[in-house]
Biotite code that builds the C-alpha atoms (Angstrom):
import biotite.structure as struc

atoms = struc.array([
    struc.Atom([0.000, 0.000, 0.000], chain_id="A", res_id=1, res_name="UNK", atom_name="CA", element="C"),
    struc.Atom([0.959, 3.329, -0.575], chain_id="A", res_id=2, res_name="UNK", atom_name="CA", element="C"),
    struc.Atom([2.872, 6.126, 2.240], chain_id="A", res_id=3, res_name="UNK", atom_name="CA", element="C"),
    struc.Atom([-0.082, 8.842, 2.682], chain_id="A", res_id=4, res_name="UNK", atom_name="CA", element="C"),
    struc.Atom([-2.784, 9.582, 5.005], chain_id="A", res_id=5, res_name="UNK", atom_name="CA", element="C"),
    struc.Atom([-6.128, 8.014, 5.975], chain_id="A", res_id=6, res_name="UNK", atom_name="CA", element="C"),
    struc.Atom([-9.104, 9.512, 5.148], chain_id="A", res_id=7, res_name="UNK", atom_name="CA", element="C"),
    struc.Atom([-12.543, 8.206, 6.203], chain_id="A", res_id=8, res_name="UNK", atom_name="CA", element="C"),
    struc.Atom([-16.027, 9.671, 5.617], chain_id="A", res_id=9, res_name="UNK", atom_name="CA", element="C"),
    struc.Atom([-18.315, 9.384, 7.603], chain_id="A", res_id=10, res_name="UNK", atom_name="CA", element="C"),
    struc.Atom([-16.506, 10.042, 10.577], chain_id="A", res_id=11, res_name="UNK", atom_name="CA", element="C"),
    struc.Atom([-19.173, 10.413, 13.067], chain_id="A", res_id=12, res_name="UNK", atom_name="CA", element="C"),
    struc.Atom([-21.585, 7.356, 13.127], chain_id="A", res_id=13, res_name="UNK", atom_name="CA", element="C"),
    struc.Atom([-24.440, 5.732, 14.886], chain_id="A", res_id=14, res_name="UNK", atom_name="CA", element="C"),
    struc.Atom([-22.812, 2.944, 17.092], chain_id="A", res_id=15, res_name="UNK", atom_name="CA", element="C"),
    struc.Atom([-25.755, 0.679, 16.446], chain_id="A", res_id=16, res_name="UNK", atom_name="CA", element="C"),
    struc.Atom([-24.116, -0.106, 13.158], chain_id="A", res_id=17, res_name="UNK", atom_name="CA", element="C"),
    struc.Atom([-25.775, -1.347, 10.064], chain_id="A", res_id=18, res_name="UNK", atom_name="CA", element="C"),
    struc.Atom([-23.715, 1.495, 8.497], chain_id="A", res_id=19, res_name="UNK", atom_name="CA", element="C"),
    struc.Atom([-20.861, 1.431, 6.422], chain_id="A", res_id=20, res_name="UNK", atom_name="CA", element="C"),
    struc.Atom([-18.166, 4.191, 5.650], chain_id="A", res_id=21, res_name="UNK", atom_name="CA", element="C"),
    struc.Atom([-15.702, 4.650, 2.881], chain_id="A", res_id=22, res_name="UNK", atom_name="CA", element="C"),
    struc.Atom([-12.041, 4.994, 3.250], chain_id="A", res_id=23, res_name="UNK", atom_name="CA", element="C"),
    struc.Atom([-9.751, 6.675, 1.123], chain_id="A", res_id=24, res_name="UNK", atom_name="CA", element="C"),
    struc.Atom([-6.377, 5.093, 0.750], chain_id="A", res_id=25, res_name="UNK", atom_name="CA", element="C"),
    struc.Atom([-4.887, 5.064, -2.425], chain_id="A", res_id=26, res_name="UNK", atom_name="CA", element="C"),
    struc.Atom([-2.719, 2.095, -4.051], chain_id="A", res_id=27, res_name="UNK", atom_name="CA", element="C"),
    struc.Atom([-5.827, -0.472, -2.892], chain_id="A", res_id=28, res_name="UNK", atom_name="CA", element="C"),
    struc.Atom([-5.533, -4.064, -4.610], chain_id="A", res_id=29, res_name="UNK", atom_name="CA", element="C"),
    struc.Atom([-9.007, -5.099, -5.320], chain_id="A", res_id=30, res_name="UNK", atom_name="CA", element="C"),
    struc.Atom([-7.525, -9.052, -4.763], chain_id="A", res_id=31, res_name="UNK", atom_name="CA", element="C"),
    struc.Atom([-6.695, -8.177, -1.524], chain_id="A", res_id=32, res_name="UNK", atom_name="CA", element="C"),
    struc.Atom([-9.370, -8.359, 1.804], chain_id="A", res_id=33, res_name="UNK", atom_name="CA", element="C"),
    struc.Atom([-9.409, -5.310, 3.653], chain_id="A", res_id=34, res_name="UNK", atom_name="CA", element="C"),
    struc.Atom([-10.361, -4.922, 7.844], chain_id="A", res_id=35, res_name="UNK", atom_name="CA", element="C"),
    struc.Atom([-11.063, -1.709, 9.747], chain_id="A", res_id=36, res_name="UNK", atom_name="CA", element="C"),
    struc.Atom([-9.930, -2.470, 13.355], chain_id="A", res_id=37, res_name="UNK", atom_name="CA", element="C"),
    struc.Atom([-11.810, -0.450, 15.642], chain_id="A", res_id=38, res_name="UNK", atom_name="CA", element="C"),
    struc.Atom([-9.910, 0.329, 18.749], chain_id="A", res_id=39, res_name="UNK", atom_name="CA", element="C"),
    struc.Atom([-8.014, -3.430, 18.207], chain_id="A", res_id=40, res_name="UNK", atom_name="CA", element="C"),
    struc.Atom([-11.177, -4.869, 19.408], chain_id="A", res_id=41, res_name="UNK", atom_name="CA", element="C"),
    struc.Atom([-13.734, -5.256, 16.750], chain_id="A", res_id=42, res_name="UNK", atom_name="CA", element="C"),
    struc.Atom([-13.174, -5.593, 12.945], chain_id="A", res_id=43, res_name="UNK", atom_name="CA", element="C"),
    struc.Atom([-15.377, -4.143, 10.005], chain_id="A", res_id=44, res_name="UNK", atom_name="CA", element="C"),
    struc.Atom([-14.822, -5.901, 6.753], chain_id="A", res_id=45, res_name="UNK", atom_name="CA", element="C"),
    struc.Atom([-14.207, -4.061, 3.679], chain_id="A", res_id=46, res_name="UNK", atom_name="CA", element="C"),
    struc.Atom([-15.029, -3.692, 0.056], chain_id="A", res_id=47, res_name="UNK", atom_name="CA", element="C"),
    struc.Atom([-12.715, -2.122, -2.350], chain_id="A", res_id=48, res_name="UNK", atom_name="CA", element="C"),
    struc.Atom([-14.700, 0.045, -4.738], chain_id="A", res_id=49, res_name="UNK", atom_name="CA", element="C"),
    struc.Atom([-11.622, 0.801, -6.584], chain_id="A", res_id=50, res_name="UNK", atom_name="CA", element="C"),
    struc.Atom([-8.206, 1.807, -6.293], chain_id="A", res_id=51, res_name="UNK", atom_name="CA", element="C"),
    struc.Atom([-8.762, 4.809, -3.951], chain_id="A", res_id=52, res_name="UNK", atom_name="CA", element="C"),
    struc.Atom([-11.924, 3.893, -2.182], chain_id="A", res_id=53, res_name="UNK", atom_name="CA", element="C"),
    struc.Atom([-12.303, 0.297, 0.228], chain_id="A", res_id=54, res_name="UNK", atom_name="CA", element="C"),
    struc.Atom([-16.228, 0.478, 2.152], chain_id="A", res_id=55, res_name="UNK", atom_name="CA", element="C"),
    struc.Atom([-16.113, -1.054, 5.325], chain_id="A", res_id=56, res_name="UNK", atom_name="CA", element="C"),
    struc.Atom([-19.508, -2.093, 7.148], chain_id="A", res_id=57, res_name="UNK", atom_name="CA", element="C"),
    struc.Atom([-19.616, -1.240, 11.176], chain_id="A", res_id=58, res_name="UNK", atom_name="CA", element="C"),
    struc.Atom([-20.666, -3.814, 13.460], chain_id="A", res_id=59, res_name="UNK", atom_name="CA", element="C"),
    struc.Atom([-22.765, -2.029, 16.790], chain_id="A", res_id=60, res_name="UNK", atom_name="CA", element="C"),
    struc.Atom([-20.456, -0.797, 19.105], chain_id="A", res_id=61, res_name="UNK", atom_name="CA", element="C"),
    struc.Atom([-21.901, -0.533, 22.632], chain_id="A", res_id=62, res_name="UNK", atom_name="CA", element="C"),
    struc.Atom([-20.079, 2.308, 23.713], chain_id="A", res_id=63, res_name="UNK", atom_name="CA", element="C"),
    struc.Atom([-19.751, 5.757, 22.490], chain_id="A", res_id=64, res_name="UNK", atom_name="CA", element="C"),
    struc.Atom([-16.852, 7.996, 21.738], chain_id="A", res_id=65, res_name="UNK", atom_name="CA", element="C"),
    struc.Atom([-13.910, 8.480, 19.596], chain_id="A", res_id=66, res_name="UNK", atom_name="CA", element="C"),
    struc.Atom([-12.717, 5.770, 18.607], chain_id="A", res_id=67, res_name="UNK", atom_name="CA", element="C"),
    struc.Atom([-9.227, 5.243, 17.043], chain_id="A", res_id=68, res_name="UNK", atom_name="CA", element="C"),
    struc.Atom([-9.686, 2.672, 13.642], chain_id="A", res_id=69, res_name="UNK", atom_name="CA", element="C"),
    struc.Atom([-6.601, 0.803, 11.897], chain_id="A", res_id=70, res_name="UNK", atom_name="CA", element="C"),
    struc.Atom([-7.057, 0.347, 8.357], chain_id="A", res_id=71, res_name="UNK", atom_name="CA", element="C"),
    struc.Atom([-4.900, -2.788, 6.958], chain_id="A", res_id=72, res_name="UNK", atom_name="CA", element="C"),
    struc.Atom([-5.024, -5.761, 4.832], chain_id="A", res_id=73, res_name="UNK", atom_name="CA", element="C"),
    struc.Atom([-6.741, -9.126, 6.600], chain_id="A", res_id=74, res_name="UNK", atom_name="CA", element="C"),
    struc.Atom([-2.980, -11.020, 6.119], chain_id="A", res_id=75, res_name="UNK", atom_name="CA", element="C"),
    struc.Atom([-1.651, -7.744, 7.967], chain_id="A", res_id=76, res_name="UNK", atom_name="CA", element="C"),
    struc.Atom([-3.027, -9.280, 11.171], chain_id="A", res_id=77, res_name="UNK", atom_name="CA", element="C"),
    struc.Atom([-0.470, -12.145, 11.188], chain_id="A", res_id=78, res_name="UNK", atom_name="CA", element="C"),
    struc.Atom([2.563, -10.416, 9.243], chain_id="A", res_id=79, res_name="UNK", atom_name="CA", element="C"),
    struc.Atom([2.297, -7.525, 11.062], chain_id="A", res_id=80, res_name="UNK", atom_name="CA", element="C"),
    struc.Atom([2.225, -5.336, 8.454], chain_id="A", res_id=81, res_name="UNK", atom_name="CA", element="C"),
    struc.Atom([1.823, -1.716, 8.908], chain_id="A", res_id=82, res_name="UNK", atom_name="CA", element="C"),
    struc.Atom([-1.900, -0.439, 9.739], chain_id="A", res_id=83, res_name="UNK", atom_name="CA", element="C"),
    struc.Atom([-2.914, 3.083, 8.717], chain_id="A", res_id=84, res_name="UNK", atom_name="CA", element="C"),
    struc.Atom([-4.781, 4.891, 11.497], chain_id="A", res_id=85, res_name="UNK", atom_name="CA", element="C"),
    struc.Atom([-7.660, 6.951, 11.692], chain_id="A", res_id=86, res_name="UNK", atom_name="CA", element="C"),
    struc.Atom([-10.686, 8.364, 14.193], chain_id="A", res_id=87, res_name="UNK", atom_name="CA", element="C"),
    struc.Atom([-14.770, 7.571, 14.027], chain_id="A", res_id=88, res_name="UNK", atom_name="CA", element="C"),
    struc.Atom([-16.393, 8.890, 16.305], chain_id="A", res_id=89, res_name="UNK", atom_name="CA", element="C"),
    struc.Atom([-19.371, 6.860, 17.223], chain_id="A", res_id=90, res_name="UNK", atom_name="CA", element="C"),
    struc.Atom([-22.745, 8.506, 18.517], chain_id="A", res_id=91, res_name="UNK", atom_name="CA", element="C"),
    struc.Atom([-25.827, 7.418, 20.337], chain_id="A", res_id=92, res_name="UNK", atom_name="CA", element="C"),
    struc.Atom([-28.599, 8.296, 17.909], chain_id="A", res_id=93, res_name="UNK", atom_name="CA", element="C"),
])
């Protein structure tokens, strides 16, 4: 993956879930599976929509808050490979 910043729209969201947000992170490769980590706890898989843009579906989160989300290829779990980080911040209605 490319070197340059993480950009992710929404950033506020309901923490009920059934919602998805897109990421920005150039240099995707569509043959590749994509995770959002949300604060290293839960995991949002993701789509890529094309080279730029991956959408990731939330799962609820039962607690509310900024939370801080690490954007990374599913093999990047176990080869440690570097995450790019980012913020949601995750209301109650």
């Amino acid at each position: 993956m490319c070197e340059i910043p993480l950009n992710i729209f929404p950033n506020i969201v309901n923490m009920l879930g059934q919602m998805t947000v897109d990421v920005n992170a150039m240099c995707l490769d569509p043959s590749v599976t994509y995770v959002l980590m949300i604060e290293q706890r839960e995991t949002a898989p993701c789509e890529v929509l094309n080279p730029a843009v991956a959408r990731c579906r939330l799962p609820k989160i039962l607690d509310w808050g900024t939370k801080t989300v690490y954007f990374q290829p599913l093999s990047g779990l176990a080869n440690d490979e570097k995450a790019y980080i980012g913020y949601i911040y995750f209301g109650n209605s």
